[in-house]
HTML snippet that shows the backbone in 3Dmol.js (N, CA, C, O; Angstrom):
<script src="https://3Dmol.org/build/3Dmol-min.js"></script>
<div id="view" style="width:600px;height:400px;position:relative"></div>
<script>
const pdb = `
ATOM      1  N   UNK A   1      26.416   5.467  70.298  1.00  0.00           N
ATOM      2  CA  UNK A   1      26.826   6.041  71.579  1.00  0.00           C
ATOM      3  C   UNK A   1      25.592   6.408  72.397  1.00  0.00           C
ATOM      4  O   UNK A   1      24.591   6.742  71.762  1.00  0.00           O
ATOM      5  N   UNK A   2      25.557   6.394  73.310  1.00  0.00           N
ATOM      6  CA  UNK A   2      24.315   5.870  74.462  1.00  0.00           C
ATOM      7  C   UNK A   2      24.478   7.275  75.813  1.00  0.00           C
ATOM      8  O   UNK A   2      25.253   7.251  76.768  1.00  0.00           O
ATOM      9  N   UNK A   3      23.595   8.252  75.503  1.00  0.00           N
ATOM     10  CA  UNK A   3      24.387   9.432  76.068  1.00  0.00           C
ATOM     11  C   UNK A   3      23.929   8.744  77.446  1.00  0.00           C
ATOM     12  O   UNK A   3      23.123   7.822  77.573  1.00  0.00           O
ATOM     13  N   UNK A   4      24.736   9.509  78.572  1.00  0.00           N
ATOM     14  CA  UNK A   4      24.791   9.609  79.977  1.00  0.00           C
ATOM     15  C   UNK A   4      24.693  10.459  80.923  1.00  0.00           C
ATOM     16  O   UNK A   4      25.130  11.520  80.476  1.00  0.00           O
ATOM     17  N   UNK A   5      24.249  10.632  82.351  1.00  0.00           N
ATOM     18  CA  UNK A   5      24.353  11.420  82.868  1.00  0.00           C
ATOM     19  C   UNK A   5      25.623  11.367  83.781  1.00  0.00           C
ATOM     20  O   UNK A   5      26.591  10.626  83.612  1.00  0.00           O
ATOM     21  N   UNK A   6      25.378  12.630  85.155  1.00  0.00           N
ATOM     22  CA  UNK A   6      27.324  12.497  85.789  1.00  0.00           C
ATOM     23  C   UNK A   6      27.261  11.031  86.455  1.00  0.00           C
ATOM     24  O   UNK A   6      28.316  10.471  86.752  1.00  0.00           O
ATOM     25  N   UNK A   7      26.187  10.498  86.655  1.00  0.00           N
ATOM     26  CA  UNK A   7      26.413   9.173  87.458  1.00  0.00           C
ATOM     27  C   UNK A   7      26.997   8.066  86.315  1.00  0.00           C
ATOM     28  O   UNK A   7      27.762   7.190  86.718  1.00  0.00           O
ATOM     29  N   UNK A   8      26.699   8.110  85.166  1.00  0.00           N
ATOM     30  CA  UNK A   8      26.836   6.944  84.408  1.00  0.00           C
ATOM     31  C   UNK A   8      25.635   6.423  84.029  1.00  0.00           C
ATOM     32  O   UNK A   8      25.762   5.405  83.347  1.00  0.00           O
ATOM     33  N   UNK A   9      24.512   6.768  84.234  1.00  0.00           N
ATOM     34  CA  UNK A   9      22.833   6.316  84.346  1.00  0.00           C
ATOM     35  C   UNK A   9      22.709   6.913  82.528  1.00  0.00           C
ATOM     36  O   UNK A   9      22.995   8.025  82.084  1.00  0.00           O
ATOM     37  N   UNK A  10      21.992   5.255  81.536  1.00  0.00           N
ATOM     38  CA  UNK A  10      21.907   5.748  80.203  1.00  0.00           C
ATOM     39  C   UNK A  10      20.703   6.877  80.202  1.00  0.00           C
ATOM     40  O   UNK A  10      20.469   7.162  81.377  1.00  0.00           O
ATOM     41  N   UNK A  11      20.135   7.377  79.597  1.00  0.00           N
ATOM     42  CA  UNK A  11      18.709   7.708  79.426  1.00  0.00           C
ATOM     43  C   UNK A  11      18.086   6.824  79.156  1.00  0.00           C
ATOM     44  O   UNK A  11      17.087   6.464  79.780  1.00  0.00           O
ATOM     45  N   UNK A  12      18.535   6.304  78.189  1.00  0.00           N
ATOM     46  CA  UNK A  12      17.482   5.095  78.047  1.00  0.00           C
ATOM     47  C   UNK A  12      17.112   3.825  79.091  1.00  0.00           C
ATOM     48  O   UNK A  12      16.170   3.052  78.917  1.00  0.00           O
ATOM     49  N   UNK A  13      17.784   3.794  79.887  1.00  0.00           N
ATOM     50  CA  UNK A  13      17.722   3.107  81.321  1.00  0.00           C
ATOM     51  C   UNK A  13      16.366   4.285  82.233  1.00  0.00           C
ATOM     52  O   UNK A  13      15.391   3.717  82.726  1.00  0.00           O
ATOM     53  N   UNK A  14      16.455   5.526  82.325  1.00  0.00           N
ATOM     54  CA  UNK A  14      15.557   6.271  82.561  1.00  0.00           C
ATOM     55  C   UNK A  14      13.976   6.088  81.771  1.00  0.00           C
ATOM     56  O   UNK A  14      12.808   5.795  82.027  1.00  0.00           O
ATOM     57  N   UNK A  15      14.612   6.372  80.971  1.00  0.00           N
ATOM     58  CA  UNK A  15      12.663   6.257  79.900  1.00  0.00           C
ATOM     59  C   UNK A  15      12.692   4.669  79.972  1.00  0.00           C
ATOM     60  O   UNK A  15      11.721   4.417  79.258  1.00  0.00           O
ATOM     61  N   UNK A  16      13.018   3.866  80.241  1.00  0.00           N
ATOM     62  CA  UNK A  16      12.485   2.227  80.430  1.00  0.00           C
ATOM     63  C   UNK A  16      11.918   2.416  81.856  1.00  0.00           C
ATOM     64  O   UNK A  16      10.763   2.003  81.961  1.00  0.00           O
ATOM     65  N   UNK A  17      12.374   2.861  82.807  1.00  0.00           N
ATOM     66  CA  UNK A  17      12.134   2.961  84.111  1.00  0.00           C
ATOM     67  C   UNK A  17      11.025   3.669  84.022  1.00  0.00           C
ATOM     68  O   UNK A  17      10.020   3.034  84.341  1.00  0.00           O
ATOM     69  N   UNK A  18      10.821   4.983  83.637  1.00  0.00           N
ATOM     70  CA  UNK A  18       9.820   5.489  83.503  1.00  0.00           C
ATOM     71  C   UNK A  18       8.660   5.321  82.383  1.00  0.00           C
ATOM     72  O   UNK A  18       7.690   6.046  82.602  1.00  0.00           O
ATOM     73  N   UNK A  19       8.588   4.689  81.485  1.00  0.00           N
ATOM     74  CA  UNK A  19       7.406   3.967  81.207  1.00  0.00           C
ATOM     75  C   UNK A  19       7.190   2.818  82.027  1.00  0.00           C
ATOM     76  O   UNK A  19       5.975   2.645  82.123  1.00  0.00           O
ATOM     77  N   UNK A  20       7.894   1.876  82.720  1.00  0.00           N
ATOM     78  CA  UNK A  20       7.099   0.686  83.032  1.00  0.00           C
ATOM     79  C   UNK A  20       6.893   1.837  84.844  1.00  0.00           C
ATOM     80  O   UNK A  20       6.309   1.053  85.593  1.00  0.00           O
ATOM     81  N   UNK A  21       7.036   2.636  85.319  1.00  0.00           N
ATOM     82  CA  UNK A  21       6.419   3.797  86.253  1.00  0.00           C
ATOM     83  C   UNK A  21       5.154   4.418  85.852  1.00  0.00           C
ATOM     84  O   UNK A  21       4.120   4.310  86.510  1.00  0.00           O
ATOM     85  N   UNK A  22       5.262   5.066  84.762  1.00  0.00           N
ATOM     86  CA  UNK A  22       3.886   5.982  84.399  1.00  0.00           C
ATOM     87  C   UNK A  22       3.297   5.464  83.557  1.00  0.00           C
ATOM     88  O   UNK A  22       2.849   6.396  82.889  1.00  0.00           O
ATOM     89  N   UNK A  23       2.846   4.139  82.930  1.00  0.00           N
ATOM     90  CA  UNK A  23       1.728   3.810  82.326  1.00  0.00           C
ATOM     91  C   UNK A  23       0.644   3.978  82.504  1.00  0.00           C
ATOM     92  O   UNK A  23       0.243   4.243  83.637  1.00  0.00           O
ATOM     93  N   UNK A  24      -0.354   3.862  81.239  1.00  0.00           N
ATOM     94  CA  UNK A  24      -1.781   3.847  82.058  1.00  0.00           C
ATOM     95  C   UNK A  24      -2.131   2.815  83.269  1.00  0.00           C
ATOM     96  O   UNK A  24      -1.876   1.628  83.068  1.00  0.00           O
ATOM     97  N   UNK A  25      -2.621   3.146  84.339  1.00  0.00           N
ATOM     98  CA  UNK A  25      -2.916   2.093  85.045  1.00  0.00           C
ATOM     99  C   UNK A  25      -3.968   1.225  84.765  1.00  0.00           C
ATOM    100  O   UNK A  25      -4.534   1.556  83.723  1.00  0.00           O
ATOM    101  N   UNK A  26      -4.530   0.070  85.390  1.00  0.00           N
ATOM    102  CA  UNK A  26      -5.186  -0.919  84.878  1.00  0.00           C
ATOM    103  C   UNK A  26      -6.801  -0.606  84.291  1.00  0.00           C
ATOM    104  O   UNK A  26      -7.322  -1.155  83.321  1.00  0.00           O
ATOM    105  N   UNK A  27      -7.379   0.382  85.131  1.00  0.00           N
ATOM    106  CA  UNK A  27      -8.817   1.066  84.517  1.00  0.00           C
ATOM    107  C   UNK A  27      -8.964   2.625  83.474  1.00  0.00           C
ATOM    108  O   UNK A  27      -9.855   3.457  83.301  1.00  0.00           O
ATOM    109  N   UNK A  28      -7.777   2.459  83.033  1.00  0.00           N
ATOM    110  CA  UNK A  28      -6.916   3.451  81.818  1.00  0.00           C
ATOM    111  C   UNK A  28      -6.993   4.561  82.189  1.00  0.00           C
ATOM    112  O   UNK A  28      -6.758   5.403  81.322  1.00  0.00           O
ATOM    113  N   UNK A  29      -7.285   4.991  83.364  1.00  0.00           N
ATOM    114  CA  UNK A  29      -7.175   6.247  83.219  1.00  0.00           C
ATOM    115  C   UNK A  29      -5.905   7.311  83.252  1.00  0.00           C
ATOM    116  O   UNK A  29      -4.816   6.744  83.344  1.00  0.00           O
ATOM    117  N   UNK A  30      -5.870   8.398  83.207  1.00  0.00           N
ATOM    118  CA  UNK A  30      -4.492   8.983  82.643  1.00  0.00           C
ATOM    119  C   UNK A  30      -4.048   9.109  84.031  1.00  0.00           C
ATOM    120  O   UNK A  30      -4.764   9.399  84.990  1.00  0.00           O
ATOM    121  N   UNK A  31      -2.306   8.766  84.044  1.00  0.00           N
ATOM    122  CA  UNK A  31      -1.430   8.729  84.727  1.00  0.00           C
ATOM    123  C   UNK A  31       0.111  10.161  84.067  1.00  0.00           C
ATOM    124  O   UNK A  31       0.559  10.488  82.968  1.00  0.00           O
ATOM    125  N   UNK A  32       0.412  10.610  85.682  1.00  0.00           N
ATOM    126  CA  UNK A  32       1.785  11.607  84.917  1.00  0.00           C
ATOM    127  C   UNK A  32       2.018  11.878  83.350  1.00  0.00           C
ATOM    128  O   UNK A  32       1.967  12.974  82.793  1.00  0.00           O
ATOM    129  N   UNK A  33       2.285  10.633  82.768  1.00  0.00           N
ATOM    130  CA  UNK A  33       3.293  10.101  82.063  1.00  0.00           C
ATOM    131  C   UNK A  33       1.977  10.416  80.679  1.00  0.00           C
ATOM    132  O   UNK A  33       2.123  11.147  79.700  1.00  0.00           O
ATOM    133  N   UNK A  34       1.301   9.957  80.885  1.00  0.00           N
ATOM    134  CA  UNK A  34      -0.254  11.044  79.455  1.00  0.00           C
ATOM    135  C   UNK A  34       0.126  12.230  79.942  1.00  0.00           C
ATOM    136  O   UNK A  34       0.972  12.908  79.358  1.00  0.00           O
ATOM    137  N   UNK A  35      -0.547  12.675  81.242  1.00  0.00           N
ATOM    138  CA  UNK A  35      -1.149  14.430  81.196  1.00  0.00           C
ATOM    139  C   UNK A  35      -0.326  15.525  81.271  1.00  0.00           C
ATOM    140  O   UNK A  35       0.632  15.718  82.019  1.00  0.00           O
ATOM    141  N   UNK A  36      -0.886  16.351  80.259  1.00  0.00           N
ATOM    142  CA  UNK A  36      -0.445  17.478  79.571  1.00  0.00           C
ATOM    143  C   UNK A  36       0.454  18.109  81.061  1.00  0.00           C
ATOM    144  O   UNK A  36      -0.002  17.907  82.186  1.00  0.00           O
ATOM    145  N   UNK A  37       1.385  18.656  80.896  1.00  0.00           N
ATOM    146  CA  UNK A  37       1.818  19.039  82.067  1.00  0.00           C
ATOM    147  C   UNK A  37       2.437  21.088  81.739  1.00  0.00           C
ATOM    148  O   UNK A  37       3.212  21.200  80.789  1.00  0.00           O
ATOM    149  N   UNK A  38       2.146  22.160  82.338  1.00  0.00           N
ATOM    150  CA  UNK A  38       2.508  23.242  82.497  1.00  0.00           C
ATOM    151  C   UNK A  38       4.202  23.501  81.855  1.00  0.00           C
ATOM    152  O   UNK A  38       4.539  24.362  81.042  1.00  0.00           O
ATOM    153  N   UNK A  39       5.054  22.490  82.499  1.00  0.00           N
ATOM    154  CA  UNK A  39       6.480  22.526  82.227  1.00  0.00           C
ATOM    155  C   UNK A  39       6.938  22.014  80.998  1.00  0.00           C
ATOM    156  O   UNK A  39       8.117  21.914  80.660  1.00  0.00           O
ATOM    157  N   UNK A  40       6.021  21.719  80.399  1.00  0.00           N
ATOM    158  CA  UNK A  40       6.279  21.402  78.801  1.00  0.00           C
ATOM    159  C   UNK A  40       5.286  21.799  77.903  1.00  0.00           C
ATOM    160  O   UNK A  40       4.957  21.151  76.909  1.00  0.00           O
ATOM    161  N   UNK A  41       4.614  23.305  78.401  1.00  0.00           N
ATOM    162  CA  UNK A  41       3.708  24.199  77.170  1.00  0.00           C
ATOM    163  C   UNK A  41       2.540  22.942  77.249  1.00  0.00           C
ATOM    164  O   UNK A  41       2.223  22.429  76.176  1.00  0.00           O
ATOM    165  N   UNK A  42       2.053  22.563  78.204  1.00  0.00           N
ATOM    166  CA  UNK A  42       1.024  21.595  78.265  1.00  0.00           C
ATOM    167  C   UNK A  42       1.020  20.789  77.141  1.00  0.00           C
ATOM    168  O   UNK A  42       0.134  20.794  76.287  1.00  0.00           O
ATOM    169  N   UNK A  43       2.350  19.862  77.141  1.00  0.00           N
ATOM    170  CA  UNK A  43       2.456  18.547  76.377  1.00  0.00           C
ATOM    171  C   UNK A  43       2.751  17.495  77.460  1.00  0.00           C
ATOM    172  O   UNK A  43       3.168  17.839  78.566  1.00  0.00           O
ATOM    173  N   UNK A  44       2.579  16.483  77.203  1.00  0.00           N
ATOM    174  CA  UNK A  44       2.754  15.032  77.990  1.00  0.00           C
ATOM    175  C   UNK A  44       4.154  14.839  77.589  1.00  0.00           C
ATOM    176  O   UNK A  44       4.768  14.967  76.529  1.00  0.00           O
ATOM    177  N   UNK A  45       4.525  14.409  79.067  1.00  0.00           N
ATOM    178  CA  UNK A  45       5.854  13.761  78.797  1.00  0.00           C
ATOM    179  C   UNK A  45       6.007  12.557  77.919  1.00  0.00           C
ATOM    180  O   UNK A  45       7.160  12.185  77.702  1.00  0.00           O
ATOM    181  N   UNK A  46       4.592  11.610  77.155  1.00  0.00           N
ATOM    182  CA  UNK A  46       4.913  10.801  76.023  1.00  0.00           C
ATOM    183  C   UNK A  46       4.988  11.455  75.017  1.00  0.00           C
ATOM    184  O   UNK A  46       5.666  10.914  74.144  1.00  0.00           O
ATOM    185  N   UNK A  47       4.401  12.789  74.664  1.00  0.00           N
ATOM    186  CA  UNK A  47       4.642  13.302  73.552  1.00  0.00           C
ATOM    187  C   UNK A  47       5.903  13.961  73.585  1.00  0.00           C
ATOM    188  O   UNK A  47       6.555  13.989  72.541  1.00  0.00           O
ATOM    189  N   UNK A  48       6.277  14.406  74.440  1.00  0.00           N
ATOM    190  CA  UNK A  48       7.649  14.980  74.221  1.00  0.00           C
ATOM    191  C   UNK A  48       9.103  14.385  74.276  1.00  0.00           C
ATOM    192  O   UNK A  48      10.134  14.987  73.974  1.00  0.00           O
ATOM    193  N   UNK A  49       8.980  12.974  74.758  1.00  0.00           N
ATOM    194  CA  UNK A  49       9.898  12.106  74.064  1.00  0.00           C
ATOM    195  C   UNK A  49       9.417  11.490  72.585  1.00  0.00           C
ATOM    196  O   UNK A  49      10.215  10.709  72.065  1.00  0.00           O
ATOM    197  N   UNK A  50       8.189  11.775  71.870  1.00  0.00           N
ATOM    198  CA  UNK A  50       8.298  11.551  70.550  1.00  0.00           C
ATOM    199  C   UNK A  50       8.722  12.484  69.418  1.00  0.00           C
ATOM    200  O   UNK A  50       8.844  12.417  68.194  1.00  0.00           O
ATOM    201  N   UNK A  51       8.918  13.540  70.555  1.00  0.00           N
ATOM    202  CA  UNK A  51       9.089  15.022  69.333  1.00  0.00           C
ATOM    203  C   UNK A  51      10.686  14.957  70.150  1.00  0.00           C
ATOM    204  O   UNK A  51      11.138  15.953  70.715  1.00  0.00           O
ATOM    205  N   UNK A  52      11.491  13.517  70.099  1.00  0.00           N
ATOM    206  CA  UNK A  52      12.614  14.024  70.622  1.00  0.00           C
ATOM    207  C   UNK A  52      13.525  15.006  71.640  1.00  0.00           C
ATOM    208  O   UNK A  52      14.725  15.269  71.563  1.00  0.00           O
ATOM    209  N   UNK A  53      12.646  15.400  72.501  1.00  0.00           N
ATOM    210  CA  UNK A  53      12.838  16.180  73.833  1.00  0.00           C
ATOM    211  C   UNK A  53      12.871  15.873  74.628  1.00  0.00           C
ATOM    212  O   UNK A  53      12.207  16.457  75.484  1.00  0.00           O
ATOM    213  N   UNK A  54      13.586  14.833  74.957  1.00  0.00           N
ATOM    214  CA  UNK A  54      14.020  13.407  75.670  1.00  0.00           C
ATOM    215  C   UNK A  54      14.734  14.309  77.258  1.00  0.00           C
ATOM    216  O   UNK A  54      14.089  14.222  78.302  1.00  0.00           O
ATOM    217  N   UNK A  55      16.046  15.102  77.225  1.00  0.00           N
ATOM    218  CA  UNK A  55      16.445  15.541  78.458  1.00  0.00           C
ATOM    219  C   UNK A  55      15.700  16.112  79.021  1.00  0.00           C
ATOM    220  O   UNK A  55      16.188  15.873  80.126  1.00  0.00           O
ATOM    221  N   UNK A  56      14.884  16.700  79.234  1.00  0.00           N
ATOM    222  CA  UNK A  56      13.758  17.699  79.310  1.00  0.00           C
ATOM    223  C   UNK A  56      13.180  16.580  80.403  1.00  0.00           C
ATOM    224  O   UNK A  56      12.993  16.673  81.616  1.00  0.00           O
ATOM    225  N   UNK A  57      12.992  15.571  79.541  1.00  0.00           N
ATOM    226  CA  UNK A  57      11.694  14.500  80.595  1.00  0.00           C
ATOM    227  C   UNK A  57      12.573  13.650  81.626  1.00  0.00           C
ATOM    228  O   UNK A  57      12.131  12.792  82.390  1.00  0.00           O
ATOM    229  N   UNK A  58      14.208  14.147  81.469  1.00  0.00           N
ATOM    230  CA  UNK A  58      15.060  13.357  82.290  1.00  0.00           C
ATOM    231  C   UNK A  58      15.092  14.000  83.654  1.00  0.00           C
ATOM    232  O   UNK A  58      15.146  13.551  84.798  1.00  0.00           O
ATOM    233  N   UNK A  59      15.036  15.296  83.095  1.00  0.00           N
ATOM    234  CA  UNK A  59      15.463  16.026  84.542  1.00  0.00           C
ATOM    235  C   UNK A  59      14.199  16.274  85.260  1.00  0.00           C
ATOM    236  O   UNK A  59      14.178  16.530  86.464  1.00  0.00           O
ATOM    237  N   UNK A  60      12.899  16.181  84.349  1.00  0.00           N
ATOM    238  CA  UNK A  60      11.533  16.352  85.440  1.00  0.00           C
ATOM    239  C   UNK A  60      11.276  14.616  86.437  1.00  0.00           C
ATOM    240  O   UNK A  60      10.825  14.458  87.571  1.00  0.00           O
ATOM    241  N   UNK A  61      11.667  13.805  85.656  1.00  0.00           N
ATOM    242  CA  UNK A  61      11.958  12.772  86.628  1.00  0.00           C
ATOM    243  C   UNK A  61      12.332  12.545  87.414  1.00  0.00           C
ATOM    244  O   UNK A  61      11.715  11.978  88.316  1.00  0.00           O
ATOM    245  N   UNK A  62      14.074  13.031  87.479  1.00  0.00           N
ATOM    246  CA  UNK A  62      15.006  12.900  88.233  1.00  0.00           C
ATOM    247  C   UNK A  62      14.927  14.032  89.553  1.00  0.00           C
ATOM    248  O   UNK A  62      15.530  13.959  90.623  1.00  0.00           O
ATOM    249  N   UNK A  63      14.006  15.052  89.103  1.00  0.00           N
ATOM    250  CA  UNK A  63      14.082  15.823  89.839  1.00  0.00           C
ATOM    251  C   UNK A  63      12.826  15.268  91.285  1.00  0.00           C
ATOM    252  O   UNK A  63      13.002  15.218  92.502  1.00  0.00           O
ATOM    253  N   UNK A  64      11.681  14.952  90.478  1.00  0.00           N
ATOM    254  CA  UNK A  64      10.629  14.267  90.892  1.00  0.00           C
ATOM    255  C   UNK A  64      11.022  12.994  91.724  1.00  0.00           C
ATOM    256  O   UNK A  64      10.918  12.921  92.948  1.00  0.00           O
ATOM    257  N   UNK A  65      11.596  11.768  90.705  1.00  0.00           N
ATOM    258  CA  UNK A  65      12.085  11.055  92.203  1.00  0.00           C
ATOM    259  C   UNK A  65      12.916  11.546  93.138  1.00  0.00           C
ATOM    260  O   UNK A  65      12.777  10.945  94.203  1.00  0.00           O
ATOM    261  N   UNK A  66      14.159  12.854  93.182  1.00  0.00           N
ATOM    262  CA  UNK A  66      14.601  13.046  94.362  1.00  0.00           C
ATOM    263  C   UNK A  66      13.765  13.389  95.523  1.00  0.00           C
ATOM    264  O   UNK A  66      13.964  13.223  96.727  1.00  0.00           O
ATOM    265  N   UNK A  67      12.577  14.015  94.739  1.00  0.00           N
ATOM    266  CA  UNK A  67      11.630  14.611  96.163  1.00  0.00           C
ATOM    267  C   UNK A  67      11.289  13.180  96.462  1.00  0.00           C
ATOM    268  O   UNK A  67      11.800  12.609  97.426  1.00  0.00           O
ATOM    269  N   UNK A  68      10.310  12.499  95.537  1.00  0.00           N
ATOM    270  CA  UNK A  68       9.978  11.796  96.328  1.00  0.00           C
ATOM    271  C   UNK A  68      10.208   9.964  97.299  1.00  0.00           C
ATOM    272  O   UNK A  68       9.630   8.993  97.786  1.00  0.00           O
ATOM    273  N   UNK A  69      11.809  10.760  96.944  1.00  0.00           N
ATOM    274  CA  UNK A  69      12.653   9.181  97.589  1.00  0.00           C
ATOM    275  C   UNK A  69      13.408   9.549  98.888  1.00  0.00           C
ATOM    276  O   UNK A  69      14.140   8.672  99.347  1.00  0.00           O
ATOM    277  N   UNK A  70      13.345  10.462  99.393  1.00  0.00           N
ATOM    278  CA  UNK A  70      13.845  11.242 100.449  1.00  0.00           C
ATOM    279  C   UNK A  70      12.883  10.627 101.948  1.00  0.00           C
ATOM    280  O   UNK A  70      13.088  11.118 103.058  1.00  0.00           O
TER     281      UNK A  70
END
`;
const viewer = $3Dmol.createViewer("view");
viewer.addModel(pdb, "pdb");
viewer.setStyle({}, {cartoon: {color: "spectrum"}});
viewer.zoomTo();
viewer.render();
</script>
């Protein structure tokens, strides 16, 4: 079972979207998606979908593209 949000959007449709978004870019240096960030006790949103804290990195996304798709 493939959880969802109210739209119908998988997560995992999210974290695909958002890794091929926040990778390292081409001269490696760290992008969002590495650096330690305040809203997660200064962990990276890759580490905190490996320690399984997956909604957490849904809603800083989701919240993030609403600002910046407006």
């Amino acid at each position: 079972m493939t959880a969802t949000n109210k739209r119908g959007i998988s997560y995992a449709k999210v974290y695909s979207y958002a890794l091929e978004m926040f990778q390292y870019d081409k001269d490696k240096t760290n992008c969002w998606w590495m650096s330690k960030l305040p809203e997660f006790g200064n962990k990276s949103p890759y580490e905190m979908v490996k320690e399984g804290r997956s909604k957490e990195i849904v809603k800083l996304i989701t919240r993030a593209t609403n600002v910046y798709t407006r």
